[in-house]
ZAVOPA-498385 format. One line per 10 residues: number of its first residue (from 1); their letters; for each residue x, y, z of C-alpha. Coordinates in Angstrom, 1 decimal. Example, Ala and Ser with C-alpha at 12.3 -4.5 7.8 and 13.67 -1.06 7.14 Angstrom:
BEGIN
1	as	12.3,-4.5,7.8; 13.7,-1.1,7.1 $
***
This chain:
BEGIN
1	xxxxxxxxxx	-118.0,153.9,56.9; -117.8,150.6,54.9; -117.1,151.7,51.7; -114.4,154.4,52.7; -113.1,151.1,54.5; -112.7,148.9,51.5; -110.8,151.6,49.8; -108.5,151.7,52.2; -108.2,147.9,52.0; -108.0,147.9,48.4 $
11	xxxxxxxxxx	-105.2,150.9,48.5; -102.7,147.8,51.0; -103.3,145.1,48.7; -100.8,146.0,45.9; -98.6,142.7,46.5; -95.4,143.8,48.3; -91.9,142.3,46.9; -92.1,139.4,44.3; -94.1,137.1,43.9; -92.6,134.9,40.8 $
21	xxxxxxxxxx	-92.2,131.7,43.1; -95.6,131.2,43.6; -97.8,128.9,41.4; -100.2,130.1,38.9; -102.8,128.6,41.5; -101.5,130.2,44.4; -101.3,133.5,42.2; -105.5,133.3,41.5; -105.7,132.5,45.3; -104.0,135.8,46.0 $
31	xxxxxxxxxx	-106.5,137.9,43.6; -109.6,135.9,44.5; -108.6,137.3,48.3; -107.7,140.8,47.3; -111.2,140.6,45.1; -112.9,139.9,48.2; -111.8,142.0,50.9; -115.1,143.6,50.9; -116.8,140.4,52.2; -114.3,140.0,54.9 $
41	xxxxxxxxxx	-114.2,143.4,56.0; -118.6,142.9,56.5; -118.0,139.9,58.8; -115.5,141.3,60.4; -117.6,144.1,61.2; -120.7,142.0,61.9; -119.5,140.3,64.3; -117.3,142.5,66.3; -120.1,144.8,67.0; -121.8,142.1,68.9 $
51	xxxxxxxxxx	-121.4,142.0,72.5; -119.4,138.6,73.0; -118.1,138.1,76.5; -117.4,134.5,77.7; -120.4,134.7,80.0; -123.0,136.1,77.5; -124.2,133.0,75.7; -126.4,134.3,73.6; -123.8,136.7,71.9; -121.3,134.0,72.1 $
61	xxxxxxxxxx	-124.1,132.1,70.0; -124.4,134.9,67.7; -121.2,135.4,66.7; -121.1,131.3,65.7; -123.9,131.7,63.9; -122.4,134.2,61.2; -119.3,132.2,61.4; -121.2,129.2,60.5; -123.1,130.8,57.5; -119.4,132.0,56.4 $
71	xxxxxxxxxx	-118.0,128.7,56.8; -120.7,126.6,55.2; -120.0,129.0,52.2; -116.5,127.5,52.2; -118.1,124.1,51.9; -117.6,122.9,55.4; -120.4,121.5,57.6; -121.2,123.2,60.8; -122.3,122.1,64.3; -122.7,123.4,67.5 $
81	xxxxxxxxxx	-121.4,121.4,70.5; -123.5,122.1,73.5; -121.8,121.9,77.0; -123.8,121.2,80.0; -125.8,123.6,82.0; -123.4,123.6,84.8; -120.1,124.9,82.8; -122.4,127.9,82.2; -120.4,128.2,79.3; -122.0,128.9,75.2 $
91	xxxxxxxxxx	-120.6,125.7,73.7; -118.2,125.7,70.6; -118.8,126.1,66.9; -117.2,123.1,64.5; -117.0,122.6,60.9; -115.5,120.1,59.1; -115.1,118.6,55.8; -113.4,115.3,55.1; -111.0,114.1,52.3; -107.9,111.9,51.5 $
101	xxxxxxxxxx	-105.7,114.4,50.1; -102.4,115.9,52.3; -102.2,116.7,55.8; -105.4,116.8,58.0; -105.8,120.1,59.1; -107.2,121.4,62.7; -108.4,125.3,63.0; -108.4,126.5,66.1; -110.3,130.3,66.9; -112.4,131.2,69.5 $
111	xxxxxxxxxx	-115.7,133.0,69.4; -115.6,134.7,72.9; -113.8,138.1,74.0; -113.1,139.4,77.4; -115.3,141.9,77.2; -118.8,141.0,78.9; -121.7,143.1,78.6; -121.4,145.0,81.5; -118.5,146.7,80.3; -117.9,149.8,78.1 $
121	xxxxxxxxxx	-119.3,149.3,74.6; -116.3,149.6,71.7; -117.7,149.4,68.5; -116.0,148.7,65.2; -114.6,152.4,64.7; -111.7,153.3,62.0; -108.9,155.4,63.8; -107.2,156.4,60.8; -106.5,154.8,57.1; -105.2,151.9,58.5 $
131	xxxxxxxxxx	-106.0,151.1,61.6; -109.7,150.1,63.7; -110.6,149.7,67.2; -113.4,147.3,68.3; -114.2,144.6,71.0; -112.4,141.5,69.6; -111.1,142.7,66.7; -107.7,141.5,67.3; -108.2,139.0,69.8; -109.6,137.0,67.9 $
141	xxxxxxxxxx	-112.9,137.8,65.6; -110.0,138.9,63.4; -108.3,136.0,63.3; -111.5,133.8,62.9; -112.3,135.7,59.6; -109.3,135.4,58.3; -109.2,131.4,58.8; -112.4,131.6,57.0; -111.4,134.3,54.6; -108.3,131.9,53.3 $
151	xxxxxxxxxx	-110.7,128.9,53.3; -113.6,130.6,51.0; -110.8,131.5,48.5; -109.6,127.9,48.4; -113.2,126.4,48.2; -113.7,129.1,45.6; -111.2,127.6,43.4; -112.0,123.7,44.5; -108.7,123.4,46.5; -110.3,122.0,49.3 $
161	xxxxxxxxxx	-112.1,118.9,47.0; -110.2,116.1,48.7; -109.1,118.1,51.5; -109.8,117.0,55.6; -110.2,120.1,57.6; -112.1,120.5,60.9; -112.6,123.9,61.9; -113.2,124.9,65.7; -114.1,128.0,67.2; -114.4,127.5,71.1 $
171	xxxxxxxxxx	-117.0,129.9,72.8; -114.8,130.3,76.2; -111.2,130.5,75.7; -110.9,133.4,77.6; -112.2,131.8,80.7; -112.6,128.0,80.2; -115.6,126.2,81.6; -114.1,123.9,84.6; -113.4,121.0,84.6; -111.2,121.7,81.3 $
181	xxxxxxxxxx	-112.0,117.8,81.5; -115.1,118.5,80.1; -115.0,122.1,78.4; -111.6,120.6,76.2; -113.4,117.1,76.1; -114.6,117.5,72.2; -111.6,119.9,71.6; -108.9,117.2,71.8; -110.4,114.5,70.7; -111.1,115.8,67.5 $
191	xxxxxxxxxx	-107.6,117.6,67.2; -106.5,113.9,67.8; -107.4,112.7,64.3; -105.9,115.2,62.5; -102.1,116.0,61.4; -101.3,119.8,61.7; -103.0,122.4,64.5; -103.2,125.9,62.7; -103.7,128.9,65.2; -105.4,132.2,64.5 $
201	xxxxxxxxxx	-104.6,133.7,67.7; -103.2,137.7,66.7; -100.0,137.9,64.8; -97.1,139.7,65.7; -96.6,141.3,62.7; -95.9,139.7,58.9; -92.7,137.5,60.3; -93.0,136.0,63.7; -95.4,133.4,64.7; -95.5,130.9,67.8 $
211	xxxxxxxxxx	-94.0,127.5,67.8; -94.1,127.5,71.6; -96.5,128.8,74.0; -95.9,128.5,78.0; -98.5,126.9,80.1; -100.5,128.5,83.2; -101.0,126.7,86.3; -102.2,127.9,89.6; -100.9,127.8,93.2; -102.6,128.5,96.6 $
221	xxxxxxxxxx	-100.7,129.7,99.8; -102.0,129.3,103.2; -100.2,130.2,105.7; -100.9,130.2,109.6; -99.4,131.3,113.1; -99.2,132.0,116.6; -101.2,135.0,117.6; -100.1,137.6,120.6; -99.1,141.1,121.6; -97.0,142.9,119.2 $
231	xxxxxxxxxx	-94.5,143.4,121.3; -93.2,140.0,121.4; -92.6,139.8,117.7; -89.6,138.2,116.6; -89.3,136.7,120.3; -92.1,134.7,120.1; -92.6,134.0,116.7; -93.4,135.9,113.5; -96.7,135.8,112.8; -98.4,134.9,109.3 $
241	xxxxxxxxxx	-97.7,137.9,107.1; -93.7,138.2,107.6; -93.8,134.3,106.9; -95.7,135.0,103.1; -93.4,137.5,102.9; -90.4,135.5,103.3; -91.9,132.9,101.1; -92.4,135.1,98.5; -89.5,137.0,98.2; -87.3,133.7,98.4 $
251	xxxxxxxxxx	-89.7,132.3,95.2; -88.2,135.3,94.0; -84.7,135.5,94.7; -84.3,131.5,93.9; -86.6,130.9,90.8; -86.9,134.5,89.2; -83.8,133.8,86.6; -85.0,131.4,84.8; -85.9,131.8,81.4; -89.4,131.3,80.4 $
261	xxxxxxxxxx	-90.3,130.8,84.2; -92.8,133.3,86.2; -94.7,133.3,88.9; -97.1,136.5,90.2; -98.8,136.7,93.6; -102.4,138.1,92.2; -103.9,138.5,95.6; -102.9,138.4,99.5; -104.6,139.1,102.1; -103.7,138.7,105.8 $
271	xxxxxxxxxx	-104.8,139.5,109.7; -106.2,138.3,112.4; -109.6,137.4,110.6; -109.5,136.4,107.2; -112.0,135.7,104.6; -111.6,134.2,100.5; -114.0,133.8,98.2; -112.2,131.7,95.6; -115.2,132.0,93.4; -115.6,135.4,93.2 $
281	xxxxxxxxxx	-111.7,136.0,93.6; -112.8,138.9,97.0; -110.9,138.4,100.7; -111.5,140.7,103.2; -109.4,140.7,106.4; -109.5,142.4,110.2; -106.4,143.2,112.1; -104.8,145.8,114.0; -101.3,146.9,114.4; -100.5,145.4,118.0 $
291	xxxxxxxxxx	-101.5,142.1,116.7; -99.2,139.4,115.0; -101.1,138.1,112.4; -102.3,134.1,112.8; -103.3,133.8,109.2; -102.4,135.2,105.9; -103.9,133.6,102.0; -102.1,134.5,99.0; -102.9,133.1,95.3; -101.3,133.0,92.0 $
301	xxxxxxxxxx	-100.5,132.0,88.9; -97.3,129.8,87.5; -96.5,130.1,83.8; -94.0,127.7,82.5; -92.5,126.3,78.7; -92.1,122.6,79.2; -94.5,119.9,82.1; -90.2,119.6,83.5; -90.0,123.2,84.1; -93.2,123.3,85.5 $
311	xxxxxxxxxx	-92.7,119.8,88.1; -89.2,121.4,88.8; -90.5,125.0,89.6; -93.7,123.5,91.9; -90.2,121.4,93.9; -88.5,124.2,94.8; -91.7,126.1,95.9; -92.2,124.0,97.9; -88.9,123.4,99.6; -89.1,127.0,100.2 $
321	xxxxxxxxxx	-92.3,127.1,101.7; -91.3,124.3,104.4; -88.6,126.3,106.0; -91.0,128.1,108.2; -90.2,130.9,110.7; -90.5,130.5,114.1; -94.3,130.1,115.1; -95.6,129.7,111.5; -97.0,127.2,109.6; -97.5,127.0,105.8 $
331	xxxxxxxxxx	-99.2,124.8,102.9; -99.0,125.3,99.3; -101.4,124.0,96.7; -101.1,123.9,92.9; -103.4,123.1,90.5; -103.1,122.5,86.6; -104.4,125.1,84.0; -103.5,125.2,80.5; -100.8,122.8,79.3; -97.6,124.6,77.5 $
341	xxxxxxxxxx	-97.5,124.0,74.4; -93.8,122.5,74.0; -91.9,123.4,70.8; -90.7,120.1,69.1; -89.2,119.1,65.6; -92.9,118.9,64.2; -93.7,122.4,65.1; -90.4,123.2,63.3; -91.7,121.4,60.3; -94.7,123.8,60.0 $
351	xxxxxxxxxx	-92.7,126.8,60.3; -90.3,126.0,57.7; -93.2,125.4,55.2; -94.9,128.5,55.9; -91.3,130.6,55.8; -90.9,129.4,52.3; -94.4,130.5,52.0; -94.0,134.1,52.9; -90.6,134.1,51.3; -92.1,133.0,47.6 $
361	xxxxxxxxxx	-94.7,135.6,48.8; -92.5,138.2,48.6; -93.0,139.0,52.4; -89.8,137.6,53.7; -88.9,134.9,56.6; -91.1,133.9,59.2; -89.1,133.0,62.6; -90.5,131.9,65.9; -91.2,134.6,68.3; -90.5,134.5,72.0 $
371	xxxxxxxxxx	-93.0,132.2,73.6; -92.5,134.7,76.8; -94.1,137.4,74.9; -97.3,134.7,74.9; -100.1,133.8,76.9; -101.7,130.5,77.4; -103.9,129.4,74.8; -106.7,126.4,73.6; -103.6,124.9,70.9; -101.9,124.2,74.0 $
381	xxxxxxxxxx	-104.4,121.5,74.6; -103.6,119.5,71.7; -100.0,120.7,71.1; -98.8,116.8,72.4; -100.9,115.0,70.1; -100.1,117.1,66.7; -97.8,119.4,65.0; -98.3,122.9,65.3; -98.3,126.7,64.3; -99.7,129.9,66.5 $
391	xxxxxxxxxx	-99.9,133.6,65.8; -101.5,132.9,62.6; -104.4,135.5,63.0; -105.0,139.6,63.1; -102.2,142.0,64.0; -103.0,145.2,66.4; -102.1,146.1,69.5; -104.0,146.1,73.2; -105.5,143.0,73.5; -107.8,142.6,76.1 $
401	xxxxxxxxxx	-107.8,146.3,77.1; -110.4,149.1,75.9; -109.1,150.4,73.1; -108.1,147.3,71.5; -106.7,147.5,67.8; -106.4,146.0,64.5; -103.9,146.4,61.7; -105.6,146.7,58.4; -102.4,147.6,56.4; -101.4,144.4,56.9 $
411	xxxxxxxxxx	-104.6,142.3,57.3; -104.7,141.0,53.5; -101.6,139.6,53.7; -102.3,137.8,56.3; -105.4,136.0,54.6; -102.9,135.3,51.9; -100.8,134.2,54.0; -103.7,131.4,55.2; -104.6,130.4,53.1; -101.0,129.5,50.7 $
421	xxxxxxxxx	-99.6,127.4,53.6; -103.0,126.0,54.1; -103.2,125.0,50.1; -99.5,124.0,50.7; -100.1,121.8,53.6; -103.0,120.5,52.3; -100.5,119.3,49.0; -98.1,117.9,51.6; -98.1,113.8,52.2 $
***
């Protein structure tokens, strides 16, 4: 299957458009890549034919291990940082190699996938001459080799001499260890001493990339009532499940327009005896039809662009929620998940360097893409602290799904494409 593979790789890597804007350097970077698709097609194949769901540790572990063998080939130095027992998360993989030349660069990948062990094995499988389906292939173990891909090419050619960059793969992106307090702890402070966060979550094709990602937060509904006969409803109160309901629908009808805003209801349950398990996400409720309910639980999540958008949403929630019905009673909660990741003038910076990049490529512009069409992710940690880019990683389709895909027409390019703004950031006071 391999070496069928690498034809196919080689037949994509006939450099599309012009290329006469480039350097003579960035030119040998270019063939050193297309000379060594081979080695990144083996890791990428290595690696996603190992089982690495957040919550298996030991294929979490795995995984960083061929990483770090990859990425001390680079010339980084690698360590793993453990996390304690009680996270009952893997840990993270780092490497890092320190100089005084250009713009200190921060690599962020993650070495998990959503798919744990207990679900349907996908192994790496090609679906036709340019495409391949396989656990993480996309999101991200794609992306990771092609960080690492752009920085072997570089070390190959001794651009990275004088060069600071700190590589980190986190080992539970998908589900963060709680308290992020901890889990994020090494994460940020690290990103903190450097001057530019590159992103190799999946690409959205050869010209868009993310200079804003929204945030996730969470928010807890409980809502409570006057219990008795059916027949009395709407005489003597409502009960708890027409007040959600209102509550819901008016989060709905008043906060729904807003750009970038959402907000989705993930789980209710109601009756007249209720039971959550918030750590196993299961209710279970009892109630009959000649009952008004006395309680009802809903939960959900609140994605937003900016912390004012966010503060401004969680004030109108709840406004709404304190204009009860007759006989009701409601709370809301909210807690913090990830931060957004804010697009600023810095961000801007980096996406104008890497569109001149693509453009001397031959490739054409790079714009940013809708941060709605974006989940949360770890950049959005550190996104206050430095500049930076997302999307920089594997293109495919159905992420987190069975099935998932990645694009190999247009996977070289995007190696080429890391590792040119990475040699061009690292020449950049």
């Amino acid at each position: 299957m391999r070496k069928p593979l690498l034809i196919i790789l080689i037949l994509f890597v006939a450099f599309k458009g012009n290329s006469q804007s480039l350097s003579e350097k960035e030119k040998q970077i270019i063939q050193y890549i297309n000379a060594h698709l081979n080695e990144a097609q083996n890791m990428l194949i290595e690696t996603v034919n190992i089982n690495s769901g957040t919550l298996n540790k030991e294929g979490v572990k795995k995984v960083g291990t061929i990483f770090s063998r990859e990425l001390e080939k680079a010339g980084l130095h690698s360590e793993w940082v453990p996390l304690p027992d009680s996270l009952n998360r893997a840990g993270h993989l780092v490497a890092i190699r320190n100089g005084k030349k250009g713009k200190k660069i921060f690599i962020i990948g993650h070495l998990d996938t959503v798919f744990e062990p207990d679900m349907p094995a996908n192994p790496w499988k090609m679906l036709n001459d340019s495409t391949a389906t396989g656990q993480g292939a996309n999101d991200m173990k794609g992306g990771d080799v092609i960080a690492i891909a752009a920085l072997q090419a570089l070390q190959s050619m001794h651009l990275l001499d004088d060069a600071t960059v700190v590589v980190y793969f986190t080992g539970d992106e998908e589900r963060a260890g709680t308290p992020t307090s901890i889990s994020r702890k090494d994460f940020i402070e690290r990103a903190k001493q450097c001057d530019v966060a590159l992103g190799f979550e999946g690409a959205q094709g050869l010209h868009s990339v993310a200079t804003a990602r929204r945030g996730s937060s969470n928010w807890k509904l409980s809502v409570t009532a006057n219990t008795f006969h059916s027949s009395g409803v709407f005489k003597s109160g409502y009960g708890a499940i027409y007040e959600s309901a209102r509550i819901l629908n008016e989060f709905r009808e008043q906060l729904s327009m807003e750009k970038y805003l959402t907000f989705n209801p993930g789980l209710i349950v109601g009756g007249s005896d209720v039971n959550y398990d918030e750590s196993k996400a299961i209710g279970n409720a009892i109630g009959k039809s000649n009952i008004v309910s006395p309680s009802c639980y809903v939960s959900g999540d609140l994605r937003f662009l900016t912390e004012e958008q966010k503060e401004a949403a969680r004030k109108k929630m709840k406004e709404i929620v304190a204009h009860h019905l007759k006989g009701t009673n409601a709370e809301i909660k909210f807690s913090d998940g990830i931060p957004a990741m804010e697009p600023t003038e810095g961000n801007n910076k980096i996406l104008k360097i890497l569109d001149k990049t693509t453009r001397d490529m031959g490739i054409g512009e790079s714009i940013a893409g809708d941060p709605g069409g974006r989940g949360a992710g770890d950049i959005s940690y550190v996104a206050k602290y430095v500049d930076c880019l997302d999307g920089l990683g594997a293109s495919g389709n159905g992420a987190h799904a069975p099935g998932e895909t990645i694009n190999l027409k247009e996977f070289p390019y995007l190696i080429q494409r890391a590792a040119i703004l990475m040699f061009r950031l690292i020449n950049t006071d």
